[in-house]
C-alpha positions in Angstrom: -10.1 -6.7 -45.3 -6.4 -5.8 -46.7 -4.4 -8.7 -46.9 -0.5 -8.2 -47.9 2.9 -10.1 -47.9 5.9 -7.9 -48.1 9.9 -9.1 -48.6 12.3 -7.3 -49.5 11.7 -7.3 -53.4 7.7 -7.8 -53.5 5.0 -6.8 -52.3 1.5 -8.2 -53.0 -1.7 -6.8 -51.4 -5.4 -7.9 -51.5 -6.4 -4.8 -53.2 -6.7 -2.9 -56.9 -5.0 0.2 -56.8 -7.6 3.5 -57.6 -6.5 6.9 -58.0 -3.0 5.8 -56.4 -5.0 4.6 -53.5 -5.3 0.7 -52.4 -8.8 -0.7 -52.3 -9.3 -3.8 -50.6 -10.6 -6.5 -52.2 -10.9 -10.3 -51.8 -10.9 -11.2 -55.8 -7.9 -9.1 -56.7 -4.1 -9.4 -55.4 -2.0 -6.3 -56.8 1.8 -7.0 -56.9 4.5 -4.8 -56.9 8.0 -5.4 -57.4 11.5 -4.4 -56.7 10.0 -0.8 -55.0 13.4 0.1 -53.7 14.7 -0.4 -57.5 17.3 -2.5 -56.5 17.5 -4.4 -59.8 17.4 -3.1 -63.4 14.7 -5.1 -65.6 13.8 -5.1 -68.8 10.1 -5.7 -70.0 10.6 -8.8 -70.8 11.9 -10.1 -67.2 9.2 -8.2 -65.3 6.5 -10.2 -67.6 8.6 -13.0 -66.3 8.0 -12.5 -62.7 4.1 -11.5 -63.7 3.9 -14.7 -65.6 5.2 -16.5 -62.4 3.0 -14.8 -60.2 0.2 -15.8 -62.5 1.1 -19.4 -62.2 1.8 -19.7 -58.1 -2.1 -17.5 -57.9 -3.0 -20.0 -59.7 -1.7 -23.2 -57.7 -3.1 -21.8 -54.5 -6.3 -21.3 -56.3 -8.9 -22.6 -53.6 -7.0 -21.8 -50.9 -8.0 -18.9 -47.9 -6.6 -15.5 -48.6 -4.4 -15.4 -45.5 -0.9 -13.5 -45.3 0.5 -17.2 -44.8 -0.5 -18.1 -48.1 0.2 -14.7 -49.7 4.4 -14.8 -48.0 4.5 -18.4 -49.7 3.7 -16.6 -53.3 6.0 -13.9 -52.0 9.0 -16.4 -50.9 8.5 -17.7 -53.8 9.0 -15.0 -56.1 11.7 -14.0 -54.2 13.5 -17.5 -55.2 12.5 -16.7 -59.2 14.4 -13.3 -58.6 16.8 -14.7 -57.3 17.4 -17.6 -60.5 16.7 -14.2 -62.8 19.8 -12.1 -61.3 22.3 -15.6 -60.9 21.3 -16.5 -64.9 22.4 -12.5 -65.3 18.5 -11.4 -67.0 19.0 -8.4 -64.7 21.9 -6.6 -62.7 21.9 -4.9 -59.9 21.0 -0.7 -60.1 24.2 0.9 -59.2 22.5 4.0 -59.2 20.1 2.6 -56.4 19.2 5.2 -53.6 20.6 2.2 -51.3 23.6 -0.8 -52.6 22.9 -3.8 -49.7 23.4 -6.6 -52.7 20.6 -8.4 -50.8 21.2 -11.7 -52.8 24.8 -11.9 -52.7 28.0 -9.6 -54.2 27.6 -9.1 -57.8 29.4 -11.8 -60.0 32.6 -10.0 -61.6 33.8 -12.3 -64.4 37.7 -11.4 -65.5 39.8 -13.9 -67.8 41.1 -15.2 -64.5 37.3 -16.5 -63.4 36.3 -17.3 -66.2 34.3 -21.2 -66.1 36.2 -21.6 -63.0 33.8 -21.2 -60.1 30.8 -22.6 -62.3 
């Protein structure tokens, strides 16, 4: 049975993905991220968010597969995105098919800001 969690910047389903199809499966979670392209990432902050994935799959090792537990990974990673655009490792796509700054306005810095607001 397909299990999945969706927010607004991941997605993770019960499944490996064949010939751009999603199989089921109840040993494998698939995880995609940012599918609107909200965000512009660099290699080394999607391994990031792989790396964290890895570590809250593994946490919850032992647990049912259940969409509750699959939305806690998801909320999770959504709060690691999050960290990754406030520490400025990515920025948001201007060139995005949609601009709804779902985690807050972008940060602007001028000489005027500047170590003021931090």
């Amino acid at each position: 049975m397909l299990v999945k969690s969706t927010t607004r910047h991941v997605r993770i389903y019960s499944a490996e993905v064949q010939n751009n199809e999603l199989i089921p499966s109840d040993n494998v979670l698939t995880l995609d991220i940012d599918p609107d392209n909200e965000f512009n990432w660099s290699e080394d902050t999607l391994q990031k968010v792989y790396r964290q994935f890895d570590d809250l799959v593994e946490q919850s090792n032992g647990e049912d597969l259940s969409e509750y537990n699959l939305r806690r990974i998801g909320s999770d990673l959504e709060h690691f995105i999050r960290s990754l655009l406030q520490t400025g490792e990515i920025n948001y796509n201007l060139g995005a098919r949609v601009r709804n700054y779902s985690m807050g306005l972008p940060r602007m810095d001028s000489p005027d800001t500047v170590e003021k607001y931090r």
